[in-house]
FIGU-819453 format. One record per residue (C-alpha): residue number from 1; residue in one letter; x, z, y. Coordinates in nm, 3 decimals, padded with zeros to 5 digits. Each point is the difference from the previous one (the first is absolute). Last residue first. Layout:
% FIGU-819453
  num  residuo       xx       zz       yy
  NUM        A        X        Z        Y
...
This chain:
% FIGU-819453
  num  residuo       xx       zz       yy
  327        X   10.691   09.058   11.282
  326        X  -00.178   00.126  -00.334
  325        X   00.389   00.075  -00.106
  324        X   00.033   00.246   00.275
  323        X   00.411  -00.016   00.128
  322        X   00.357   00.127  -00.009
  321        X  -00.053   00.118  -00.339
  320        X   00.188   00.304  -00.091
  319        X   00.299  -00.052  -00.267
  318        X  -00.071   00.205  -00.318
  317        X   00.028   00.337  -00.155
  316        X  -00.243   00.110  -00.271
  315        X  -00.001   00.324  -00.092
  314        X  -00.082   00.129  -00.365
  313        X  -00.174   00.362  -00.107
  312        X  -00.154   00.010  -00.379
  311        X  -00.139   00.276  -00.108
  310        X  -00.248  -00.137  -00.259
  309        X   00.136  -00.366  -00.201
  308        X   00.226  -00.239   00.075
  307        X  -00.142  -00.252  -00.215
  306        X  -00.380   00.014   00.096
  305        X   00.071   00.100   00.331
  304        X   00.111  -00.356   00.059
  303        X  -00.275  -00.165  -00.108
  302        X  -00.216   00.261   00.149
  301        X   00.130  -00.039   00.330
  300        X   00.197   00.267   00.152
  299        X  -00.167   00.251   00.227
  298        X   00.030  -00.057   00.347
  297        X   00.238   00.142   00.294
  296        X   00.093  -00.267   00.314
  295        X   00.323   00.155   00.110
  294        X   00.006   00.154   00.364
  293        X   00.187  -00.270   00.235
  292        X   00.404   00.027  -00.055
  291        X   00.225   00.099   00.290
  290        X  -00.134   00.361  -00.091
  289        X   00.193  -00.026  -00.311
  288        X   00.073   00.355  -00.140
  287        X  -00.306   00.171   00.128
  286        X  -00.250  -00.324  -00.103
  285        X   00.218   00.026  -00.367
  284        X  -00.106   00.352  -00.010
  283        X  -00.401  -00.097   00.093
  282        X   00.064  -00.228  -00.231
  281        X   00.078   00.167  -00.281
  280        X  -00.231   00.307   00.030
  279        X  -00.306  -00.253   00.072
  278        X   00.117  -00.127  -00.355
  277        X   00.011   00.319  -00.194
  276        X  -00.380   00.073   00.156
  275        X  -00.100  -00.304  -00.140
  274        X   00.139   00.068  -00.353
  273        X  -00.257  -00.203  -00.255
  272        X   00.215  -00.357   00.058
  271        X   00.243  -00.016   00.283
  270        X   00.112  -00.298   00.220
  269        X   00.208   00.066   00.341
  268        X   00.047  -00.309   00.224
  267        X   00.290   00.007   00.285
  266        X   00.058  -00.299   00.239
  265        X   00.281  -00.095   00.194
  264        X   00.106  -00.182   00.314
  263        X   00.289  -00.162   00.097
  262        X   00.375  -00.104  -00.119
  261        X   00.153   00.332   00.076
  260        X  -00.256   00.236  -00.104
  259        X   00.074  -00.139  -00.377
  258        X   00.239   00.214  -00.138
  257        X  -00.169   00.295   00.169
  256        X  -00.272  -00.086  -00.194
  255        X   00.149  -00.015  -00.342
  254        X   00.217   00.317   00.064
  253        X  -00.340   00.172   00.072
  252        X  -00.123  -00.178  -00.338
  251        X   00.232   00.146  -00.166
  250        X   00.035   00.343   00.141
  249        X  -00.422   00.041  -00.060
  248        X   00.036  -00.084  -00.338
  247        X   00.303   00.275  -00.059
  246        X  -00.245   00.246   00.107
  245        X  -00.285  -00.141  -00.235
  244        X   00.267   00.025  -00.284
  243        X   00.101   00.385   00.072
  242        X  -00.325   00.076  -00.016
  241        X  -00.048  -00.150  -00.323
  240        X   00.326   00.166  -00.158
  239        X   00.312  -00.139  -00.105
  238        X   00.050  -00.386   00.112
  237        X   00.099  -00.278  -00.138
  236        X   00.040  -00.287   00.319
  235        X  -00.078  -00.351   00.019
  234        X  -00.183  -00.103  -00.353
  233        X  -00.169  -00.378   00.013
  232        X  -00.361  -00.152   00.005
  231        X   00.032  -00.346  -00.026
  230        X  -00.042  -00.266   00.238
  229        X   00.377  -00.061   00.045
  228        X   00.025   00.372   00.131
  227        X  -00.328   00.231   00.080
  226        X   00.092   00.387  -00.022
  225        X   00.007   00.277  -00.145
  224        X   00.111   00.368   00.027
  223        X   00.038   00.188  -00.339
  222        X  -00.148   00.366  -00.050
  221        X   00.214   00.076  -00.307
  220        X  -00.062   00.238  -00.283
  219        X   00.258  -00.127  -00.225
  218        X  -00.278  -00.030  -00.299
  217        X  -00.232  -00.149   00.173
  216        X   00.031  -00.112   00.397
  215        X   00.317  -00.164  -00.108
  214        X  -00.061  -00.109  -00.319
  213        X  -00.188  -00.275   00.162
  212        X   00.305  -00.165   00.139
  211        X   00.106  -00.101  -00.354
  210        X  -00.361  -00.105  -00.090
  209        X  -00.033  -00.223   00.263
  208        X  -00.200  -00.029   00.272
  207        X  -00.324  -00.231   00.105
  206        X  -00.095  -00.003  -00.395
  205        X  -00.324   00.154   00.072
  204        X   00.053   00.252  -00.246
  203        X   00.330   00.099   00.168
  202        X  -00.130   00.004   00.346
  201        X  -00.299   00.235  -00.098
  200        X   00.271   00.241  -00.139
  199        X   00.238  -00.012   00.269
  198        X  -00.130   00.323   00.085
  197        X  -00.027   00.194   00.394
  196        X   00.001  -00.366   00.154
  195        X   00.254  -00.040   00.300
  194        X  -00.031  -00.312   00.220
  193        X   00.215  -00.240   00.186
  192        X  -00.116  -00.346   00.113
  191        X   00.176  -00.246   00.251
  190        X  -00.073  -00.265   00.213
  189        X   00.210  -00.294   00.149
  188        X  -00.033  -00.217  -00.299
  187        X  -00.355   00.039   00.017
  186        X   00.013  -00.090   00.355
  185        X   00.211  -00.294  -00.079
  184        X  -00.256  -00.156  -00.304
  183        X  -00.292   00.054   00.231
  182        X   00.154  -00.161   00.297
  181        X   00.120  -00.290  -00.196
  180        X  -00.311  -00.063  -00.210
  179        X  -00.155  -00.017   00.387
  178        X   00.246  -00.268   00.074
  177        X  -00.022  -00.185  -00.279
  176        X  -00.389  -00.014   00.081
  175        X   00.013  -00.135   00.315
  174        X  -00.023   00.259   00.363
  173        X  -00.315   00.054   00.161
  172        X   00.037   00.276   00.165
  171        X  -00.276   00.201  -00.247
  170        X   00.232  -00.154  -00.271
  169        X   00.315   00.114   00.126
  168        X  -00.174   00.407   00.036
  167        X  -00.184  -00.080  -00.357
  166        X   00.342   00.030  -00.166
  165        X   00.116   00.241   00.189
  164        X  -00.305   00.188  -00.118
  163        X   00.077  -00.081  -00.382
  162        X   00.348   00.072   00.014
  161        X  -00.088   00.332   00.167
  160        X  -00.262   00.067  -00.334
  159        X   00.276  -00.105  -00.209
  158        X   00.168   00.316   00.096
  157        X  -00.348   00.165   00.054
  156        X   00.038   00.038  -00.400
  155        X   00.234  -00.230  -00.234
  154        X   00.276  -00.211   00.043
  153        X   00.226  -00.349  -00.100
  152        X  -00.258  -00.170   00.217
  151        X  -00.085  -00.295  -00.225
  150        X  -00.115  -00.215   00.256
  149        X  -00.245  -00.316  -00.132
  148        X   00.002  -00.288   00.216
  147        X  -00.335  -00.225  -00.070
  146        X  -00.115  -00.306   00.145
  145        X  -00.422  -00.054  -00.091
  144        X  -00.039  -00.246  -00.252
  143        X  -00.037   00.293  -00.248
  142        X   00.076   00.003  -00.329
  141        X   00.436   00.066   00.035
  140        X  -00.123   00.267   00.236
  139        X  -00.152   00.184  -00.264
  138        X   00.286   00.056  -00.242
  137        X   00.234   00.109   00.305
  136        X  -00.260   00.246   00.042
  135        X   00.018   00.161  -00.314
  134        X   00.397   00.007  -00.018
  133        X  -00.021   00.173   00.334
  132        X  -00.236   00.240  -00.182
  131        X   00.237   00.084  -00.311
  130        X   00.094   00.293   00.098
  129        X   00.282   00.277   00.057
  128        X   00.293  -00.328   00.007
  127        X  -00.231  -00.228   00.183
  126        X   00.019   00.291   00.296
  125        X  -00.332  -00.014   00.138
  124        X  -00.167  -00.286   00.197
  123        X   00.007  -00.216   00.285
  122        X  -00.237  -00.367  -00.036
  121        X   00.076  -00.182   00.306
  120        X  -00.309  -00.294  -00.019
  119        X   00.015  -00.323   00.179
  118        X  -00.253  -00.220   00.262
  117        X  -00.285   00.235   00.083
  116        X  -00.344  -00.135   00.016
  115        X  -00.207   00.286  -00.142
  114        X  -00.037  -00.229  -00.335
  113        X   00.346   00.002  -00.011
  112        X   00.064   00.390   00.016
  111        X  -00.336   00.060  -00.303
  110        X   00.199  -00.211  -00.219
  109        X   00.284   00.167   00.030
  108        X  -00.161   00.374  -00.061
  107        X  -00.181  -00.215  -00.236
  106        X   00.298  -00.060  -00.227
  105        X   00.168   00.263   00.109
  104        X  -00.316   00.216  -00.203
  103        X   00.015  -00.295  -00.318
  102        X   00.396   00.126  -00.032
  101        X  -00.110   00.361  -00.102
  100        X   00.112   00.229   00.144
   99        X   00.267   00.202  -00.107
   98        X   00.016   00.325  -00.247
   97        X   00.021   00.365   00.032
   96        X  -00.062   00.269  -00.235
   95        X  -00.157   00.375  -00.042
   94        X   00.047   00.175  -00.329
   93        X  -00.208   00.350   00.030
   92        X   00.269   00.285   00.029
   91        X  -00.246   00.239   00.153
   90        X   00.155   00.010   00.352
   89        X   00.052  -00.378   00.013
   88        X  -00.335  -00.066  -00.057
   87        X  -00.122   00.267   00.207
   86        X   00.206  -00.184   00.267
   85        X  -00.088  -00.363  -00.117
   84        X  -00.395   00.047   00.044
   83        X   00.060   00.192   00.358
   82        X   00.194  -00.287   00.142
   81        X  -00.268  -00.211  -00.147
   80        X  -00.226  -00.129   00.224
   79        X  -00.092  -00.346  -00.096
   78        X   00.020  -00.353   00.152
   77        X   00.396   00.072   00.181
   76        X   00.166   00.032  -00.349
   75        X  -00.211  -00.146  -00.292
   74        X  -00.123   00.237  -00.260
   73        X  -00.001  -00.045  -00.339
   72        X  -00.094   00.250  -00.242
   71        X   00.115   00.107  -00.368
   70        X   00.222   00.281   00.070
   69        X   00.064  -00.107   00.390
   68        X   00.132  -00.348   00.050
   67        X   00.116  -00.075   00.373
   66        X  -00.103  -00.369   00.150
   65        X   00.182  -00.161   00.268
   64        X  -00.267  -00.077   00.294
   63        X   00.135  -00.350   00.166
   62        X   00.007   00.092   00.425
   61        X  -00.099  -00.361   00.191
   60        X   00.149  -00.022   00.347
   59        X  -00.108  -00.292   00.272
   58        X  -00.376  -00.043  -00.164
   57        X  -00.150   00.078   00.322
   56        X  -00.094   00.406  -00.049
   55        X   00.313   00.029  -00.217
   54        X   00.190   00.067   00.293
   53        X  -00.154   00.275   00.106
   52        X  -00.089   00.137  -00.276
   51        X   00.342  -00.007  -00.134
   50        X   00.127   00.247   00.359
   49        X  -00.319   00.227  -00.058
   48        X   00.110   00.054  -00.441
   47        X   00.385   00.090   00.123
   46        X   00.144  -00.238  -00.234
   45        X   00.124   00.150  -00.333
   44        X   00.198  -00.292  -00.122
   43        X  -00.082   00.105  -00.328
   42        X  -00.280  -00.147   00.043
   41        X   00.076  -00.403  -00.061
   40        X   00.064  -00.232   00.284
   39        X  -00.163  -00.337   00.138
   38        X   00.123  -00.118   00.360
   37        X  -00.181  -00.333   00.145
   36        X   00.180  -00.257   00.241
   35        X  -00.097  -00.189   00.254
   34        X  -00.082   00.263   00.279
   33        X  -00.081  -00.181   00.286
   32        X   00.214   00.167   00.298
   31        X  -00.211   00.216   00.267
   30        X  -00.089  -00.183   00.349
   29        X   00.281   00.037   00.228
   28        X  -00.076   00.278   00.303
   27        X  -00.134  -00.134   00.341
   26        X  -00.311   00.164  -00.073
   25        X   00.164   00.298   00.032
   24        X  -00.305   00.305  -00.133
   23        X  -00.073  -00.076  -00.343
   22        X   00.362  -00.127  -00.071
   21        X   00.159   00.339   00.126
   20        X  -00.254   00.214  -00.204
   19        X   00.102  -00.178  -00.286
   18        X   00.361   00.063   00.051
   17        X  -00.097   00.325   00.073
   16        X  -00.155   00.101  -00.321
   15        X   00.248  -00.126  -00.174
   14        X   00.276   00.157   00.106
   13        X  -00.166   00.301  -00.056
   12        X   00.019  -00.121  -00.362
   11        X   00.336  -00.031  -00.001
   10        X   00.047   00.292   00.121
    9        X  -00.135   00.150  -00.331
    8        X  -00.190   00.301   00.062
    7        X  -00.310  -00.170  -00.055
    6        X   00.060  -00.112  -00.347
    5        X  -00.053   00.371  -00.067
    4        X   00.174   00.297  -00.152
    3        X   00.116   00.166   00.354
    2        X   00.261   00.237  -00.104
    1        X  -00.143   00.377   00.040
């Protein structure tokens, strides 16, 4: 079975003995001052060990995105709710999405400068799916603090990457254009497919149109989506829901095998209340693309789940990161 932790990541082994290295060679160049402080939202996704670990020292702040069930709010990342949305979903209660609010960036910011560091990279979902880039942009024009909001144009573990490459130039002490730089390029880099058995949740949402929508209703097509522009975008119709996880798998192979040339590449599988679905996924993906190290498998956020609803299955595929981002 694919490995589903951060600790499969070889970037994190990396890690581990870079450290090790600069424990034991005293010879070896003290670590770089990090200068700059990364603040994201949670639909990045971030493996919960790897944010810890940087948000131990102030370095990366995660902003909880709340989800609206019924009459409740919940924020994403301070309750437990991936339970609460998929009985929600299953029972046809109305469950929403909406940004943080500005006051949270605010002391995110706030919080950076008191710490010490000199500028904020603010990376955050696709502008075009919410209106938390918008939010942030609001709050840095309060602060005295330097602020250079990222609208990532993406969603999922695809930020996520931007967000870790992100922190990678900061944790080696590079400025803060340069760390908006390496966000905004990884998440340029990366791509998102996914299948959803309806397009129902989608619709309501307002994250697809009503045209495309028709597809999964009264055509009776499993569509295959992606992430283009920031906006959630048909690829492929397809006839039959195995048939559409099948024709997943071809894409992102061709994807990857695009990509082999140039370096290293990553794999992320999201799912929301089919586990078992997902382990199935990438354990065929880990057959088909053994230059690739096992995807990292975890259930979608909430505030993504929220809008594409049960069954979903997407894979993330993104540039590998040459090194740790604690340093």
């Amino acid at each position: 079975m694919p490995n589903s932790d951060a600790a499969a990541w070889p970037w994190v082994r990396a890690r581990l003995l870079a450290r090790r290295r600069r424990q034991e060679g005293p010879e070896t160049q003290a670590d770089a001052v990090v200068r700059i402080a990364v603040v994201t939202d949670s639909a990045a996704a971030l493996p919960a060990d790897w944010a810890a670990g940087l948000g131990s020292d102030g370095r990366l702040t995660v902003i909880p995105m709340p989800v609206m069930v019924g009459d409740e709010i919940y924020g994403e990342g301070e309750d437990d709710i991936s339970e609460t949305i998929a009985l929600a979903l299953a029972s046809g209660t109305s469950v929403k999405t909406s940004r943080p609010s500005p006051g949270q960036f605010e002391q995110a910011y706030l919080a950076a400068q008191r710490r010490g560091f000199e500028a904020v990279v603010s990376v955050h979902i696709s502008g075009s799916l919410s209106g938390t880039a918008d939010a942030a942009r609001l709050a840095a024009g309060r602060v005295g603090i330097p602020v250079e909001v990222v609208d990532s144009g993406t969603v999922g573990m695809a930020l996520g990457m931007a967000v870790q490459e992100a922190a990678r130039v900061a944790g080696e002490g590079g400025e803060a254009a340069a760390v908006a730089a390496a966000a905004a390029g990884q998440a340029a880099r990366t791509k998102v497919y996914f299948y959803v058995p309806s397009l129902e949740q989608l619709r309501r949402g307002g994250r697809i149109g009503a045209a495309a929508s028709l597809w999964g209703t009264m055509l009776a097509i499993k569509p295959i989506l992606g992430v283009d522009g920031g906006r959630i975008v048909p690829l492929e119709k397809v006839r039959s829901a195995v048939r559409a996880v099948a024709r997943l798998e071809e894409i992102v192979a061709a994807d990857v095998s695009a990509r082999t040339a140039s370096g290293g590449v990553r794999l992320a599988v999201h799912h929301f209340g089919n586990p078992q679905e997902a382990e199935g996924l990438a354990k065929r993906l880990a057959a088909a693309l053994p230059q690739c190290p096992s995807a990292q498998i975890s259930s979608l956020p909430a505030v993504l789940a929220a809008h594409a609803g049960l069954g979903v299955l997407a894979v993330i595929v993104g540039d590998n990161l040459a090194v740790d981002a604690a340093g």
